[in-house]
C-alpha positions in Angstrom: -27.0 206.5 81.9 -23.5 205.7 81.8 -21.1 208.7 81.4 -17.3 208.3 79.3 -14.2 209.5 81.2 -11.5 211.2 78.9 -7.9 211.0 79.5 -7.9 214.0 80.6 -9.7 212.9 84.0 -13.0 215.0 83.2 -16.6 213.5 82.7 -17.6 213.8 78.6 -21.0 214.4 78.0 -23.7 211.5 78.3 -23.2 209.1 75.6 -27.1 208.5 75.6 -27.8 212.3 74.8 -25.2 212.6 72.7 -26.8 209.7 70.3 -30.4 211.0 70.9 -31.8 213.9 68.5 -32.7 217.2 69.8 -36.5 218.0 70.1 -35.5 221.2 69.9 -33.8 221.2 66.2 -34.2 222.4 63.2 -37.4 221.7 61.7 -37.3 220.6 58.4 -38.2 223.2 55.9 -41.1 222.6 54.5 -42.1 222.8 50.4 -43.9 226.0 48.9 -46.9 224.9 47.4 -46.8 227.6 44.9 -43.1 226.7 43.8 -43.9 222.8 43.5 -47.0 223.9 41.4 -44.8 225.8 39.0 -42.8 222.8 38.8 -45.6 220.7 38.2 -46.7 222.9 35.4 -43.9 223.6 33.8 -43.1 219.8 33.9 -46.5 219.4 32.0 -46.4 222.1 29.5 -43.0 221.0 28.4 -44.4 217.5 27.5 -47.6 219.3 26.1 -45.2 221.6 23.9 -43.5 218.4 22.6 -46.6 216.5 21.6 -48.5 219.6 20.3 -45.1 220.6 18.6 -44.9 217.4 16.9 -41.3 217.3 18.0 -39.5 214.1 15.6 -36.3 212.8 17.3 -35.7 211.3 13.4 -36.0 214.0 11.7 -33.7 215.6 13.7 -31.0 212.8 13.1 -31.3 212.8 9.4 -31.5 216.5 9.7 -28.0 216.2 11.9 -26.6 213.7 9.1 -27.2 216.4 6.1 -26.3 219.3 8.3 -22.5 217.0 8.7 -22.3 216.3 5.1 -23.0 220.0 4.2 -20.1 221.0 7.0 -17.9 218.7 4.9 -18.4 221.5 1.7 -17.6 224.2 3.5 -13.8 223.6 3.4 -11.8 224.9 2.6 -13.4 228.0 2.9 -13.6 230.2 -0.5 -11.3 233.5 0.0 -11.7 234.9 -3.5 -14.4 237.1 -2.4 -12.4 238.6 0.6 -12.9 242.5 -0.4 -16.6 242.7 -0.4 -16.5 240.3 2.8 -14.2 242.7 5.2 -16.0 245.8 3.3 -19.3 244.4 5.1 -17.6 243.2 8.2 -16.3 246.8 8.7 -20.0 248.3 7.9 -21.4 245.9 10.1 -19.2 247.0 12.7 -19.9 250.8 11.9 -23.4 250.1 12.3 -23.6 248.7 15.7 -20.8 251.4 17.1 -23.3 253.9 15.8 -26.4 252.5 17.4 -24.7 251.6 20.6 -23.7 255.1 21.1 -26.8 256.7 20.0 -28.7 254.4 22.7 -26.0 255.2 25.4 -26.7 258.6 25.1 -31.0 258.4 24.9 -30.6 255.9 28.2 -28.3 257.8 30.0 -30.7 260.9 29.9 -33.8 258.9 30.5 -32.7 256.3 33.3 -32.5 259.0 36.1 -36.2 259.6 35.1 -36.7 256.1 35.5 -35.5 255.2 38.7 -37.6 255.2 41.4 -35.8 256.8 43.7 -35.1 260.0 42.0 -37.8 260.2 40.0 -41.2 258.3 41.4 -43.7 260.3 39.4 -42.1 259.2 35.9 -40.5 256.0 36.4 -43.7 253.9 36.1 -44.0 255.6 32.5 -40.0 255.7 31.6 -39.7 252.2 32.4 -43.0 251.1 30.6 -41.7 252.5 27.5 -38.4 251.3 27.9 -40.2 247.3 28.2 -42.1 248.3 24.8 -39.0 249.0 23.1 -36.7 245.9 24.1 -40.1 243.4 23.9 -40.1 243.8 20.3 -37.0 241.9 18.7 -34.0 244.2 16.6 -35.0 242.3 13.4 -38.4 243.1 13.5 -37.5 246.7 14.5 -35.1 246.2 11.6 -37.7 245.0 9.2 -40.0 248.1 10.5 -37.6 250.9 9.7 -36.8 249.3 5.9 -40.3 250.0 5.3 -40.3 253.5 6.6 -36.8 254.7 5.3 -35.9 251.8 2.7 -33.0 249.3 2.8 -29.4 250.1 3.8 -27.4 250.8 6.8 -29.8 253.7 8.3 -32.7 251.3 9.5 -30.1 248.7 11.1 -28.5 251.9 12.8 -32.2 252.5 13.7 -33.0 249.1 15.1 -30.1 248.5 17.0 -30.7 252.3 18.6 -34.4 251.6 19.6 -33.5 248.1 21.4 -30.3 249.1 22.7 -32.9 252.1 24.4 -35.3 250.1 26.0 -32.6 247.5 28.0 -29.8 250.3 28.9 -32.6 252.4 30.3 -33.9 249.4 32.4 -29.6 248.4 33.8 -29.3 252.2 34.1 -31.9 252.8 36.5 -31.7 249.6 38.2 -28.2 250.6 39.1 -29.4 254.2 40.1 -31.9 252.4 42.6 -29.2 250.5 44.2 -27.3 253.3 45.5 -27.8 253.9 49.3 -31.4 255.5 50.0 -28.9 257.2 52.9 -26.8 259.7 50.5 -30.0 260.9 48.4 -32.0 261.5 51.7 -28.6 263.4 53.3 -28.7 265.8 50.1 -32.5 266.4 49.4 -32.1 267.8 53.9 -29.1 270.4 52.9 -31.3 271.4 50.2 -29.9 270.3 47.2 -32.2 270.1 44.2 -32.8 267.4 41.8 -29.8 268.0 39.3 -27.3 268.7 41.9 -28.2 265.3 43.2 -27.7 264.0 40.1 -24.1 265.3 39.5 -22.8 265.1 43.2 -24.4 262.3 44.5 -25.8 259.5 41.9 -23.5 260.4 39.0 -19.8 259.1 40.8 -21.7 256.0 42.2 -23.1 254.6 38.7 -20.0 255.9 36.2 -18.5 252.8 36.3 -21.9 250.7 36.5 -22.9 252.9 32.9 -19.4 252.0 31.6 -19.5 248.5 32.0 -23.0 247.8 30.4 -22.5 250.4 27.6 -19.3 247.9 26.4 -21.7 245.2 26.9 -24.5 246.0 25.0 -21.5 246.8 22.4 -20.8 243.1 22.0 -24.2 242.3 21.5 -25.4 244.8 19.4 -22.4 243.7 16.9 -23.5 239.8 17.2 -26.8 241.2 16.5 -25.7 243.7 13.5 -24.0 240.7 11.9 -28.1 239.3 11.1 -29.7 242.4 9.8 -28.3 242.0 6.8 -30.4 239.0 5.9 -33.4 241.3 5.6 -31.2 244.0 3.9 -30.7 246.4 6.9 -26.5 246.6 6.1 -23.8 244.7 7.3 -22.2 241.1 6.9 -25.2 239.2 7.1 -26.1 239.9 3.3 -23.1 238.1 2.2 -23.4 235.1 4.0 -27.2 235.3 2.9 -26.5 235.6 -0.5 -23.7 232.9 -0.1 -26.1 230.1 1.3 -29.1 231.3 -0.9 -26.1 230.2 -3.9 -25.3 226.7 -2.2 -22.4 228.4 -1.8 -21.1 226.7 1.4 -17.3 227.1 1.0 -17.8 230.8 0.5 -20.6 230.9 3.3 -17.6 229.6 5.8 -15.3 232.3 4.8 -17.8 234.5 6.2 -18.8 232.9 9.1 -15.2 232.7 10.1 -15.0 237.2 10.0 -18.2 237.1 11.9 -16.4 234.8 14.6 -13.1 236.5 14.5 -15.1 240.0 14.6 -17.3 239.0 17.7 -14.3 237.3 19.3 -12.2 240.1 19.0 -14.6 242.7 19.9 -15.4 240.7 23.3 -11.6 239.9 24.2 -10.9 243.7 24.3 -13.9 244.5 25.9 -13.3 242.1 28.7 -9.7 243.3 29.0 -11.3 247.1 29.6 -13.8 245.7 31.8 -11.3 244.4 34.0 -9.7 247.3 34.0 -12.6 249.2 35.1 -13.2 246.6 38.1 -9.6 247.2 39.4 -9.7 251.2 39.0 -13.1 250.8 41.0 
């Protein structure tokens, strides 16, 4: 085989091995059967869904054509009922603040006995409940408390305190388990018992973890406040109920827009303290 010679008066390496492929490469990786059969499946069921489903492409147009003409009503939007409006933006807020806290405080006792690693005889049975409580929706929790305590602000507090639970338990403990197996083990051998664990060696590792998610699940407990009132558990979703219930579409807008400005400026300041969380940590 014929060799180049650079200009720098040394031999470069054999053109012919240079154009020939390895044996000795990198095989090509081959396909999990298991992953292209989910594919498969899911590929399948998704079709199945859209026959069984009945899924019309033109009713959705004509349903996209009146859903543009009613847009059209809704301005400008009716401000004559502003009062009641801010009244039940301002309840709706209450009632999420409420819940959220309520929930912070439940999880943040329960999610050291749900992590694994400080707890292994009750984390199987912490974190079971915890899946109960966040499987079942906040409206039908919502719908579940009217019955037992009647309509009004007080279930929606309820509802949003029960789901809230059941995820903030399941972030809290996950971010427990993620701490370093190596600072647990080190204080369990200089004989430190369960709560002094806690305090001196979980608690400064998953303050800021805690913090961060509480503020999350703030922003979407209010998002999620803002529908209980359709089934008359408080807040500003029984206006915009009542207004759409009325063919009232101008007034429905008004509403909508305080739900948007409400969620957007609840989530703007959160982010901003979020942020300022990061850079402290």
């Amino acid at each position: 085989m014929s060799a180049k010679w650079n200009p720098a008066g040394e031999h470069a390496v054999d053109v012919g091995l240079m154009r020939r492929p390895s044996s000795g490469g990198l095989e090509k990786p081959r396909k999990d059967p298991v992953l292209v059969a989910a594919l498969i499946f899911g590929i399948c069921f998704f079709v199945f869904c859209l026959i069984q489903l009945n899924f019309n492409y033109m009713v959705l147009f004509q349903g996209t054509w009146k859903f543009i003409q009613s847009f059209a009503l809704m301005f400008p939007p009716n401000v004559a009922e502003w009062k009641p409006v801010l009244f039940a933006a301002l309840e709706t807020l209450q009632i999420a603040f409420v819940g959220t806290v309520l929930a912070v405080c439940i999880a943040f006792l329960l999610s050291f006995l749900a992590a694994a690693n400080l707890s292994p005889r009750t984390a199987p049975v912490i974190k079971g409940i915890a899946s109960f409580l966040r499987a079942i929706p906040t409206l039908v929790w919502a719908l579940i408390f009217i019955v037992a305590v009647g309509m009004g602000p007080f279930p929606g507090i309820l509802a949003i305190c029960v789901h809230a639970t059941g995820m903030l338990i399941k972030v809290f403990s996950q971010s427990i388990e993620e701490i370093d197996d190596g600072v647990i083990e080190a204080m369990r051998a200089t004989g430190a018992g369960w709560l002094q664990i806690v305090c001196q060696g979980v608690l400064p590792n998953v303050a800021t973890s805690f913090l961060a998610w509480s503020v999350f699940r703030l922003e979407v407990d209010i998002g999620e406040s803002s529908i209980l009132g359709v089934v008359g558990a408080g807040g500003i979703g029984f206006e915009i109920a009542n207004a759409m219930r009325a063919y009232e579409f101008d007034s429905a807008c008004f509403v909508a827009l305080v739900i948007f400005a409400m969620v957007f400026t609840v989530e703007l300041c959160s982010n901003r303290f979020k942020s300022s969380i990061r850079r402290r940590s």
